[in-house]
C-alpha positions in Angstrom: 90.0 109.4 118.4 93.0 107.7 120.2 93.6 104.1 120.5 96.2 102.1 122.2 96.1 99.3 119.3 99.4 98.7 117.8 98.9 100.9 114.4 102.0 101.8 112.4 101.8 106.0 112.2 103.0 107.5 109.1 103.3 111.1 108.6 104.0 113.7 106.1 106.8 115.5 105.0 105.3 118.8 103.9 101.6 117.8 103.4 98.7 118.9 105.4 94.8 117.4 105.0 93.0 120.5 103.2 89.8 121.1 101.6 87.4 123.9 100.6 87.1 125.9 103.2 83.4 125.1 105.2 82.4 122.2 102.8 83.6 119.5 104.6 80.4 117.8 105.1 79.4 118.5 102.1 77.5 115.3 100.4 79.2 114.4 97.2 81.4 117.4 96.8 84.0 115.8 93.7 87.2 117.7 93.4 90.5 117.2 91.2 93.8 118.3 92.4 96.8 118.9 89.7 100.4 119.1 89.9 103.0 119.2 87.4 105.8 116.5 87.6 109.3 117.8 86.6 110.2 114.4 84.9 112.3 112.1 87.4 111.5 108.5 86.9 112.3 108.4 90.9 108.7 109.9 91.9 106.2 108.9 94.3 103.0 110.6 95.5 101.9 110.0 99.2 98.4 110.4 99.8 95.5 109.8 101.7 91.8 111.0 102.1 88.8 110.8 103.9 86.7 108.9 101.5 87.9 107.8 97.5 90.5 109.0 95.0 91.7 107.8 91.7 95.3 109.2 90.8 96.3 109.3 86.9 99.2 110.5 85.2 98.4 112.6 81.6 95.1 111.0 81.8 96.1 107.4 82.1 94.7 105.8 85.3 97.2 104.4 88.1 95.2 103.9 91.1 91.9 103.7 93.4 92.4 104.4 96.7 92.7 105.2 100.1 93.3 102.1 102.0 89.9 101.6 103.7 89.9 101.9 107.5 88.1 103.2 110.9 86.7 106.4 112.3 89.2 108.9 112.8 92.7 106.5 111.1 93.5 107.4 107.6 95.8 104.8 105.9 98.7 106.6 103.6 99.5 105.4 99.7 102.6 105.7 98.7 102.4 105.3 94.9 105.5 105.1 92.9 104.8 106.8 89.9 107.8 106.6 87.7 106.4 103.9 85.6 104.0 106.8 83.7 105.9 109.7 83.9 106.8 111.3 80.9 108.7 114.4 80.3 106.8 117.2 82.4 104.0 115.1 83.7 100.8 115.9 84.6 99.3 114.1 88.2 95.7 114.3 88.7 94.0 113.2 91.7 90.4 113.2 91.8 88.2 113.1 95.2 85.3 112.0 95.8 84.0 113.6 99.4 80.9 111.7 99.8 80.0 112.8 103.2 77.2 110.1 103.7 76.6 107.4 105.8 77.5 103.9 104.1 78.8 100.9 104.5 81.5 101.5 101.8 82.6 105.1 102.7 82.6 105.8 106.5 80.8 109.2 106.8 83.4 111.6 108.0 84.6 115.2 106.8 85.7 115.0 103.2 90.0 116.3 103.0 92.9 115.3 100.8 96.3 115.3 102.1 99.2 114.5 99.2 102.5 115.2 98.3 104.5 114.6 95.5 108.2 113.4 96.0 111.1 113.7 93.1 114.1 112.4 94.1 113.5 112.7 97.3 112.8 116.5 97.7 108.7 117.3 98.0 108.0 119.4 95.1 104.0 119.8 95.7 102.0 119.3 98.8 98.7 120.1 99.9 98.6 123.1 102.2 102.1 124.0 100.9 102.5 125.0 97.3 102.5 122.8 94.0 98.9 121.4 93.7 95.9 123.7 92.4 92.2 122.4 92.9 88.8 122.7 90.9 85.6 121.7 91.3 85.0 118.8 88.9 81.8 120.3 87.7 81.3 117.4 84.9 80.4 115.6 87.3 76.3 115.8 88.8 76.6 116.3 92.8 73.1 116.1 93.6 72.4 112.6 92.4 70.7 109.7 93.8 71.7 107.0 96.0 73.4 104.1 94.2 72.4 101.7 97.0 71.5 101.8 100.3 74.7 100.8 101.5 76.7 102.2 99.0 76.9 106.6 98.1 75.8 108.4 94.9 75.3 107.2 91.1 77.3 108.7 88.8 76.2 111.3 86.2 78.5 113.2 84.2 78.3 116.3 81.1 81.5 116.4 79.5 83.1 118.1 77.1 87.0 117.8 75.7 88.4 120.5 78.5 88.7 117.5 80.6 91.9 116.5 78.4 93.1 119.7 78.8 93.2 119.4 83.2 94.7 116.0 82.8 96.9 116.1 79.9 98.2 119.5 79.3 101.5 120.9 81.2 100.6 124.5 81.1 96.8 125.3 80.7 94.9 128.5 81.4 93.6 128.6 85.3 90.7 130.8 84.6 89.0 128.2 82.0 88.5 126.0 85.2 86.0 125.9 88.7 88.8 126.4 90.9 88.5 126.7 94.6 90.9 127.5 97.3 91.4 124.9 100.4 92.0 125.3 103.9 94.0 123.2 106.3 91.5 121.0 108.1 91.5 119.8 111.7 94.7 117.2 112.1 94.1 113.4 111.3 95.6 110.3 112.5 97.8 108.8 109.9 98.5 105.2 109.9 100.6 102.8 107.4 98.0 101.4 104.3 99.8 97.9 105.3 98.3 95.5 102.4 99.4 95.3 98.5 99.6 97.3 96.4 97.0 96.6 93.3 97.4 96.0 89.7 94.9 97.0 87.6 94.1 95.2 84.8 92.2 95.9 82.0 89.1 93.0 80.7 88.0 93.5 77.8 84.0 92.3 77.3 84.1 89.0 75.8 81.4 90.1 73.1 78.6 91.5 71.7 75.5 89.5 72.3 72.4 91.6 70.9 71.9 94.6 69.2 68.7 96.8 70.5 66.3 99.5 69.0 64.7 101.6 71.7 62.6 104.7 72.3 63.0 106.7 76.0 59.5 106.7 77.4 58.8 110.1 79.1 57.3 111.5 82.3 56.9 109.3 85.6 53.6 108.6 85.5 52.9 105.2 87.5 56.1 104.7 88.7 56.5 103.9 92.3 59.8 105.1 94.2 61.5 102.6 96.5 62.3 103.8 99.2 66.3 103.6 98.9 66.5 105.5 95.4 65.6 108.6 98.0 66.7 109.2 101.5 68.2 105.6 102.9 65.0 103.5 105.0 65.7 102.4 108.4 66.4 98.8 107.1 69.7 99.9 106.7 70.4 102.9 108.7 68.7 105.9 110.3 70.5 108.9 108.7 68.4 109.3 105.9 71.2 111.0 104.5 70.7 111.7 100.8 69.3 114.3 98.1 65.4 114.2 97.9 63.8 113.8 94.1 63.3 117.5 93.8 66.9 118.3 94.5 68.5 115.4 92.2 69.8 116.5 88.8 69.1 114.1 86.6 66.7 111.2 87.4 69.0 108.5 86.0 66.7 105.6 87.8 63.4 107.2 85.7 65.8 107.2 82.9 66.7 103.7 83.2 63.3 102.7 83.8 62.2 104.5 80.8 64.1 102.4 78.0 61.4 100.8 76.1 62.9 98.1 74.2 61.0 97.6 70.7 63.7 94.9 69.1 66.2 92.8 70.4 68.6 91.1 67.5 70.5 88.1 69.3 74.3 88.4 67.3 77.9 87.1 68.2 79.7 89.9 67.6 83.5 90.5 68.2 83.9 93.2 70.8 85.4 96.1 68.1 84.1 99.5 67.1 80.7 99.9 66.3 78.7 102.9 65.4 75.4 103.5 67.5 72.7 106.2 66.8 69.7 107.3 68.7 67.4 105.0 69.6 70.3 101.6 69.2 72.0 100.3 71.6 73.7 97.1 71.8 74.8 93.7 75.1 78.1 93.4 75.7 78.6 89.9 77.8 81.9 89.5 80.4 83.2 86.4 80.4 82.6 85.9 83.8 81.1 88.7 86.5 83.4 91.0 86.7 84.2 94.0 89.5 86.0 97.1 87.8 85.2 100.5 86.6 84.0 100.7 83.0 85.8 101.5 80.6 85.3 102.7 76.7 85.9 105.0 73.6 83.3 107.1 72.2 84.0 109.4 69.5 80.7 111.8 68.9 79.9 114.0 65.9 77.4 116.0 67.5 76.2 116.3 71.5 75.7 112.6 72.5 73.7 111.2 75.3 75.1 107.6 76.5 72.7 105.2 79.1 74.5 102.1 80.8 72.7 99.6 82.6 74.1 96.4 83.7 73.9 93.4 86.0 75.9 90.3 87.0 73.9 88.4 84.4 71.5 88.5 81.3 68.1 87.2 82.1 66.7 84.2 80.4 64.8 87.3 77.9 68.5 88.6 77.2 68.0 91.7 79.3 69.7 92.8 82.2 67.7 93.8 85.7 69.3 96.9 86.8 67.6 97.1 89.7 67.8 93.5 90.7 69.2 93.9 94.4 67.9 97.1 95.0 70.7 99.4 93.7 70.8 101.1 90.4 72.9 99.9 88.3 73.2 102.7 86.0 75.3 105.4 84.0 74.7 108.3 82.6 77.1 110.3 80.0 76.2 113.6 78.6 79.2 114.4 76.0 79.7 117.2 74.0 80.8 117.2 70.2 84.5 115.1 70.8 86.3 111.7 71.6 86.6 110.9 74.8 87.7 107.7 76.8 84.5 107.4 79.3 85.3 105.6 82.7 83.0 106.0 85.6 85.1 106.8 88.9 83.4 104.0 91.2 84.3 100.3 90.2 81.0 98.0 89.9 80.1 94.4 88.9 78.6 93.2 85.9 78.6 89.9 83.9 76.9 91.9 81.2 75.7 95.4 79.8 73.4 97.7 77.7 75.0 101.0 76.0 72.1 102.8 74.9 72.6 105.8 72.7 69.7 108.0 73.8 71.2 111.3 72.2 72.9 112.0 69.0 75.1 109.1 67.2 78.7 107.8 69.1 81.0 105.6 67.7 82.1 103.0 70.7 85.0 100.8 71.3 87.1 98.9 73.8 84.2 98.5 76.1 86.3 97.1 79.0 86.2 96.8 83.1 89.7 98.0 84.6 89.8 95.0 87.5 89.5 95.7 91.0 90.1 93.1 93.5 93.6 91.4 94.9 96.5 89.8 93.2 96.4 86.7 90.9 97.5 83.7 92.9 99.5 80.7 91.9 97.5 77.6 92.8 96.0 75.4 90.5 93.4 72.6 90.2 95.2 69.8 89.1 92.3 67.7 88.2 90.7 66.9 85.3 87.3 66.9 85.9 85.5 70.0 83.9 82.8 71.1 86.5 85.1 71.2 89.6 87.6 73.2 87.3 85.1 76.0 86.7 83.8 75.5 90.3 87.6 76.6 91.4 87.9 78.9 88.9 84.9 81.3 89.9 85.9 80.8 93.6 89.3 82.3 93.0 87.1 85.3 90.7 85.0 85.5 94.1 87.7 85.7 96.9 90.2 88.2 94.3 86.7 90.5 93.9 86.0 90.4 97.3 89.2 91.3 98.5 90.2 95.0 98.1 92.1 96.3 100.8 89.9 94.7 103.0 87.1 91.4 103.1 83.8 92.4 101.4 80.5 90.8 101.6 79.9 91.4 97.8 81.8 94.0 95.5 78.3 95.4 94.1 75.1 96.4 96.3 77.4 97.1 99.2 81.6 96.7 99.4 80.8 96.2 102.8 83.4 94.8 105.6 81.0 92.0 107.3 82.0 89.9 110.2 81.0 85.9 110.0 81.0 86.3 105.6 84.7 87.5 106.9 86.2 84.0 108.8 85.9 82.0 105.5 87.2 84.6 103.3 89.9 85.0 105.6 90.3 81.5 104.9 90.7 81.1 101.2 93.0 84.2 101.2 95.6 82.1 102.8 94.8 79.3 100.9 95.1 81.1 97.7 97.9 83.8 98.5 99.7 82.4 101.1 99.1 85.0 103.6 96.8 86.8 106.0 97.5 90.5 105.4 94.5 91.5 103.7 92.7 89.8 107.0 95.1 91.5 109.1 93.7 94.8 107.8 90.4 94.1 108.3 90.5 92.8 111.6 92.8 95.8 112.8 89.8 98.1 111.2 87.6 96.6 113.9 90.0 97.2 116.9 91.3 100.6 116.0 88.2 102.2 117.4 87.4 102.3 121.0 84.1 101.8 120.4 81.7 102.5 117.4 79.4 105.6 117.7 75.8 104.6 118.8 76.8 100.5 119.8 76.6 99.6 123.4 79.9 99.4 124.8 81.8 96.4 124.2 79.7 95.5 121.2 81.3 94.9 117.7 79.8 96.5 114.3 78.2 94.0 112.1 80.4 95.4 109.4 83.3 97.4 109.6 84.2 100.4 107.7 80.6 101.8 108.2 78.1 103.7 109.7 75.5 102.0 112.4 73.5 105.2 112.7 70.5 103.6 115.1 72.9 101.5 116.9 71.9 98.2 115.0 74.2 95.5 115.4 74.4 91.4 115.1 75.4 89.8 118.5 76.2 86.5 116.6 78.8 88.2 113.9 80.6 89.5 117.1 80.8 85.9 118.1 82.3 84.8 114.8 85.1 87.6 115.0 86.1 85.7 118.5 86.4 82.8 116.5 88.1 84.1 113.6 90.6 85.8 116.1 91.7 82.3 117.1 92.3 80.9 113.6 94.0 84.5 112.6 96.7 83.9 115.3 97.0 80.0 113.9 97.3 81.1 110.6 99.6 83.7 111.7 101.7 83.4 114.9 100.5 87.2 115.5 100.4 87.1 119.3 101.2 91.0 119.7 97.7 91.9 117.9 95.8 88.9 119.6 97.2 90.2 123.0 96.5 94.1 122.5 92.4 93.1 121.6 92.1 91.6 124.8 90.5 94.0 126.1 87.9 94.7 123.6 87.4 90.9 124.1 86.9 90.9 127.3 84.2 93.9 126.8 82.1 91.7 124.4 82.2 88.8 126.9 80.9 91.2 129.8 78.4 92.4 127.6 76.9 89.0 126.9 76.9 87.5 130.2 73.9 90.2 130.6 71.8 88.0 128.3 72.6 84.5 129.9 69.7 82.8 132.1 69.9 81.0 134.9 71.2 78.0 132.7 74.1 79.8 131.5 72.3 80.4 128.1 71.8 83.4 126.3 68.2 84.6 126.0 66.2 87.7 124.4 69.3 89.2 122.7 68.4 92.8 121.3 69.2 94.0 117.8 69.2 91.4 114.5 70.0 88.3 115.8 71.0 86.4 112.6 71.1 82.8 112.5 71.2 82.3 108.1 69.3 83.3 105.4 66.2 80.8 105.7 63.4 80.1 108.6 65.7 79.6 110.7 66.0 83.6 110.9 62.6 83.7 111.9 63.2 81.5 115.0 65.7 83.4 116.8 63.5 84.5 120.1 63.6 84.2 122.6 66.1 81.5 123.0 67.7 81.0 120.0 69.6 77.2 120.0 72.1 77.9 117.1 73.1 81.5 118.4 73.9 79.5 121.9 76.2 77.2 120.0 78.0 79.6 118.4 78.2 81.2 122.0 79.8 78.2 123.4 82.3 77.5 120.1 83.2 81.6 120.7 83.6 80.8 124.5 86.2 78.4 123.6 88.0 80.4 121.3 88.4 82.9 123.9 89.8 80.7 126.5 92.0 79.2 123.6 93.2 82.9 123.2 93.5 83.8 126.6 93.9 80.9 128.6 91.1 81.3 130.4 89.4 78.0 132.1 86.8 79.6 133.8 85.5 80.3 130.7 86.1 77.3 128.8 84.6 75.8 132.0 81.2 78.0 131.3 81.2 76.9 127.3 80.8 73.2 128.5 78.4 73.7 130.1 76.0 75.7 127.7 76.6 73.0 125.7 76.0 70.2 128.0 72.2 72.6 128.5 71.6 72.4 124.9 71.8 69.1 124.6 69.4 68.5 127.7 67.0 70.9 126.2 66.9 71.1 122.8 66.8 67.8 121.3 63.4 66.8 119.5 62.0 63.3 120.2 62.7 62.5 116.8 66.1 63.4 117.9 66.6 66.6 115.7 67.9 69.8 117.5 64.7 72.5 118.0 66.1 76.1 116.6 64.4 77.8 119.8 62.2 77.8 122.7 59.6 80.3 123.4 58.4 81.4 126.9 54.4 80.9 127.6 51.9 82.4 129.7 53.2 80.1 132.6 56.6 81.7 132.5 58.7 78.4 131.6 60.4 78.2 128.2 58.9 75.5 125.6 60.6 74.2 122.8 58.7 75.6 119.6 59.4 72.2 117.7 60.4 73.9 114.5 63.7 72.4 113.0 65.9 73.6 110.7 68.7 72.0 108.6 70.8 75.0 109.5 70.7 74.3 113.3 71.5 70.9 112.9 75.2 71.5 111.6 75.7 74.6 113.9 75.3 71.7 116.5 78.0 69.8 114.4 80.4 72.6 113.7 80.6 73.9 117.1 81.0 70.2 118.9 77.7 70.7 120.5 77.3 67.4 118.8 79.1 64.5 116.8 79.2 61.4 115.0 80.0 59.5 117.7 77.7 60.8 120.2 74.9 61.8 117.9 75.5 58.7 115.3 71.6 58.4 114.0 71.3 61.7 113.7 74.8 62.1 112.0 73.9 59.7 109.2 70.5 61.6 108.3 72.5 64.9 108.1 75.0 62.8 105.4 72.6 60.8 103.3 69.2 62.2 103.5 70.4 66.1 103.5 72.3 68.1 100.7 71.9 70.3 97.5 69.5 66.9 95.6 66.7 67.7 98.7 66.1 71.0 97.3 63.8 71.2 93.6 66.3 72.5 91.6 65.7 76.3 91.1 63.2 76.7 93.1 64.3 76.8 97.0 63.0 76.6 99.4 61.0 74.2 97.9 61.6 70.6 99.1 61.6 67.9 96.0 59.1 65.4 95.6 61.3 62.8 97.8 63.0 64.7 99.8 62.9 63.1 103.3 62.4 64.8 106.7 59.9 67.4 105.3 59.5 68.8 108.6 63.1 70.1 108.5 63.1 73.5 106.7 65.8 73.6 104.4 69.5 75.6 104.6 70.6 78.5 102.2 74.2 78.7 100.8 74.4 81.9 104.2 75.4 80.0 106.3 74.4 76.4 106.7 75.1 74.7 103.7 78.7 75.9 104.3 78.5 74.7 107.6 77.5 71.3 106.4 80.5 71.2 104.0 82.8 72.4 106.5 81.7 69.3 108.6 81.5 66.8 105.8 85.5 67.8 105.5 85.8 67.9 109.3 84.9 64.2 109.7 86.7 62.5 106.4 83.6 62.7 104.2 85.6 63.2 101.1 83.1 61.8 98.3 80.3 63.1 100.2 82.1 66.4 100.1 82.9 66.6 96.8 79.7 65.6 95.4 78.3 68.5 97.6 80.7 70.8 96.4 79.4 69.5 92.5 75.5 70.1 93.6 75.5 73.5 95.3 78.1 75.2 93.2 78.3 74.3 89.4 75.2 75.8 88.8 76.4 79.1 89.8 79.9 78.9 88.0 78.2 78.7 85.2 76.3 81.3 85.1 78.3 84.1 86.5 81.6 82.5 87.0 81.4 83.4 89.9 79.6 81.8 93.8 76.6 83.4 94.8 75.4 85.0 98.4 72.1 82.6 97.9 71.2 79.0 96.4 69.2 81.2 93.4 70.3 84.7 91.6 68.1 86.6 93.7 70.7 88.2 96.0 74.2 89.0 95.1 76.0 86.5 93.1 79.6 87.4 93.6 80.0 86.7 97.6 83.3 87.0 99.6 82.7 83.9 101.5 81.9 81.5 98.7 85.0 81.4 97.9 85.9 79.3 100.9 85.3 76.6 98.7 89.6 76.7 98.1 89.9 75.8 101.5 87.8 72.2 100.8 89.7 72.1 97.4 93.2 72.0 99.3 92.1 70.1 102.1 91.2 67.0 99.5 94.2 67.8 97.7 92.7 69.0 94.4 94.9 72.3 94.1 98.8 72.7 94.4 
């Protein structure tokens, strides 16, 4: 796959991509390749791979990686590695080739190219000489899926040879799986372009509970969802996966099977604790954290160790594993030994249950080694309590929800979305100063000449991916228009704004096929996603809010391109929404319907969420829409919801008729335009309403107005961008 987008090529010295010869597409094939370091302090390993790695040095981890990126581009780490050497030095660099369809890990054939570099002469490279590979057979392959958008749980038997691979210089070859590699087909190299990451270890804040158990057995009763097996069309059509009767361990029927008999509440210090069978014991984060886990176990006899955990403790002090649909699980099988246990994926958890379902182990420094981006400087310089914790778990959410690329949540998914990605995008140069995290993920989007199975000039929802039955949102292709044009604001990057012209100018061809004869878009194909509330359920067959967002993208474009043909065709959509949509009671209608006659009639459903796309795309505005202006700002906002319970409307809420907004996306479009148009109490009192709830819970700003969903979003943490605009953070 060739593109002509400006991408900086790197290539190797020495190195060539290799893997086991005829297993490249191979689901969840894990392999660990080792070289021995001569001692230099001057060393760096250059790597890359098709899916995820984790590098260490004698044991002690150093880094997660590749860069993520699209089809058929493979971003190169350069890791300097003199920090951990040590004498004769042993690297390690273990692979994960998932092979699967995600919207984490892009499914491609699995490969690792690396090469290790002492003072400046390549002393081991992949292909060449200098690395030797083995199967990491402690690790389950055939295991279930972790998520539907994510790849495979993790389930591991161990025993204390693993120290040996890692730590030893010289070991005996034969004790070990290996395998021999084969050069695989050439790949397209390009420069990994964003930071570097630091990974820091958090330690849980405490013990909360202590737990006797017993394991149920059997399966009796239990009914499978659908993504613990092959993935369901909801999310993609590969089914790609390993059926029941193929998985190894059934770690979801093992999760499901802790029966808890007592639950002791306790405030214990997070030190070393002895557990036997049937005990287990809560540790609590002290805010939702994103990182691999991390702990000591030291086991007289073959020990069996069950971790479950979630982004918070439920009101009964347990934690739903299965909350969002994934399965948030563990499994360690361990041999006789002491061993420090780390899974090799990072996930998110304000709290979690170690169970000891085997044996007796003796745990400590139960810890999350942090994934997400670089600390940042600004501060709140208020006083007020509840707006400090509101900043401080926005700053958790963007720093979580920005490795190597934008995510939409670092748990159920790690997935690049478009639209969640425009107010991230935002916060990270609030925050950090700069846009090269954004950079990344936009250039992701237009490496590609397309994306396998999407019409032609359509954008991916979300982006590194798979889209396996050509499912795509029209509207998110809107919002990366309109990001585009605050990128090269925030940025001055006219080189990368001129070179996706082209792209652009395929997404606008491809929605003019959609617009009536009033200029309007109607009867788009695919999800057409308004937010997460009725107003999702309004979207045919012309869809109001999507038509906004048409004309605000229109704009962008002609800001981008100078185009005035087409900023002549965005007034007038809006000048034909505002001649057709607008209720009697002078709310906007979310859609109108055609009838049996053939004409299109407003369905006289309203939602708060169509109201401010009107505002925030200057469809309307206080001055031309002054009464209904006023109802948005004093009879609409977090008070018209009963608390805990949306979408409930409280007892006096006004305008009952007005389904209410969810936190995705109109109650951020409602503060956006409260700051807009001066509103600063208004905005700030807002800001108090929707958001301290959720800092204190999770310490972190949640995809949904309630737990339900994810509750560690990427683009909650746009709430920065209000901070600095009022002047609350330097």
């Amino acid at each position: 796959m060739k593109t002509k987008f400006p991408a900086n090529k790197v290539n190797f010295e020495k190195a060539v991509p290799v893997w086991p010869l005829g297993r490249e597409t191979e689901m969840n094939l894990w392999l660990s390749f080792r070289a021995v370091a001569k001692g230099t302090k001057n060393t760096i390993l250059r790597l890359s791979g098709s899916a995820a790695y984790n590098v260490k040095v004698n044991g002690k981890f150093v880094a997660f990686g590749p860069a993520r990126s699209a089809h058929g581009f493979y971003r190169v780490d350069e890791l300097y590695l003199g920090d951990y050497i040590d004498g004769e030095s042993v690297v390690t660099i273990d692979v994960a080739g998932y092979s699967v369809d995600s919207f984490y890990h892009i499914d491609q054939p699995s490969f690792l190219c690396a090469e290790l570099i002492e003072n400046g002469e390549v002393t081991a490279a992949t292909g060449e000489s200098g690395f030797v590979c083995r199967v990491m057979t402690e690790h389950e392959q055939k295991a279930q899926r972790y998520a539907g958008q994510r790849t495979f749980c993790e389930v591991y038997n161990l025993t204390p040879s693993i120290e040996k691979w890692e730590k030893d210089t010289e070991i005996k070859l034969y004790e070990f799986a290996l395998v021999l590699t084969r050069q695989t087909e050439e790949k397209e190299f390009i420069a990994r372009e964003c930071d570097y990451n630091i990974f820091d270890c958090v330690s849980a804040e405490k013990i909360v509970s202590r737990i006797k158990f017993r394991s149920l057995e059997g399966n009796e009763g239990v009914r499978y969802p659908e993504y613990i097996v092959p993935r369901g069309n909801k999310t993609g059509a590969s089914k790609k996966g390993f059926s029941l009767g193929e998985v190894e361990t059934d770690i979801f029927l093992k999760a499901r099977n802790i029966d808890i008999t007592e639950l002791i509440p306790c405030d214990e210090a997070n030190e070393k604790i002895t557990l036997s069978e049937g005990e287990g014991a809560t540790y609590k984060m002290a805010f939702n954290t994103s990182g691999k886990i991390q702990l000591n176990a030291v086991c007289e006899e073959d020990t069996e160790i069950l971790i479950k955990f979630d982004e918070f403790l439920g009101e009964d002090g347990l934690v739903n594993f299965r909350r969002m649909y994934t399965v948030n699980a563990v499994l360690f099988r361990i041999k006789k030994g002491s061993y420090t246990l780390t899974t090799f994926e990072p996930y998110t958890m304000g709290a979690m249950h170690i169970f000891v379902t085997k044996g007796n182990a003796e745990i400590s420094n139960v810890s999350l080694c942090y994934f997400g981006d670089s600390k940042t400087e600004r501060k709140y310089t208020g006083d007020d309590a509840d707006i400090q914790k509101i900043f401080d778990a926005a700053v958790e959410t963007y720093r979580q929800n920005a490795f190597t690329i934008f995510m939409d949540c670092p748990s159920r998914e790690r997935a690049g979305w478009l639209c969640d990605s425009f107010f991230t995008a935002r916060a990270e140069k609030v925050l950090m100063g700069r846009s090269t995290i954004e950079r990344n993920f936009l250039e992701n989007f237009f490496l590609p000449d397309g994306f396998k199975e999407l019409p032609h000039g359509m954008f991916a929802e979300c982006y590194p991916g798979d889209h396996y039955g050509g499912g795509y949102i029209s509207n998110w292709a809107m919002w990366l228009v309109i990001e585009l044009e605050e990128y090269l604001g925030r940025t001055g990057d006219s080189e990368f704004v001129n070179a996706a012209k082209v792209r652009i100018d395929a997404l606008l061809a491809f929605l003019a096929k959609y617009e009536n004869g009033d200029g309007l878009l109607e009867k788009l194909e695919r999800w057409v996603f308004v937010e997460w509330s009725k107003a999702n359920e309004l979207t045919q067959d012309i869809n109001y809010p999507t038509n906004m967002l048409y004309a605000r993208m229109l704009e962008a474009a002609a800001s981008l391109y100078g185009d005035e043909a087409i900023l002549s065709k965005a007034a007038n959509i809006k000048k034909k929404i505002n001649e057709q949509a607008i209720m009697p009671d002078g709310f906007y209608c979310d859609n109108a319907v055609y009838g049996e006659d053939g004409v299109a009639h407003l369905s006289g459903k309203c939602t708060e969420a169509c109201q401010y796309y009107a505002f925030f795309c200057g469809v309307a505005t206080p001055e031309q829409n002054p009464v209904l202006w006023e109802r948005l700002l004093h009879d609409f906002g977090p008070e018209r919801v009963e608390k805990g319970k949306w979408p409930n409307l409280a007892e006096d809420a006004k305008w009952k008729n007005i389904y209410p907004a969810n936190a995705f996306i109109g109650n951020y479009l409602r503060l956006e335009i409260l700051c807009r148009y001066g509103e600063n109490e208004k905005l700030l009192e807002n800001i108090r309403g929707y958001f301290l709830k959720m800092a204190e819970l999770t310490g972190t700003l949640w995809e949904n107005n309630d737990p339900g969903a994810s509750c560690n979003h990427g683009f909650a943490s746009h709430v920065v961008y209000w901070m600095d605009k009022l002047g609350l953070i330097e």
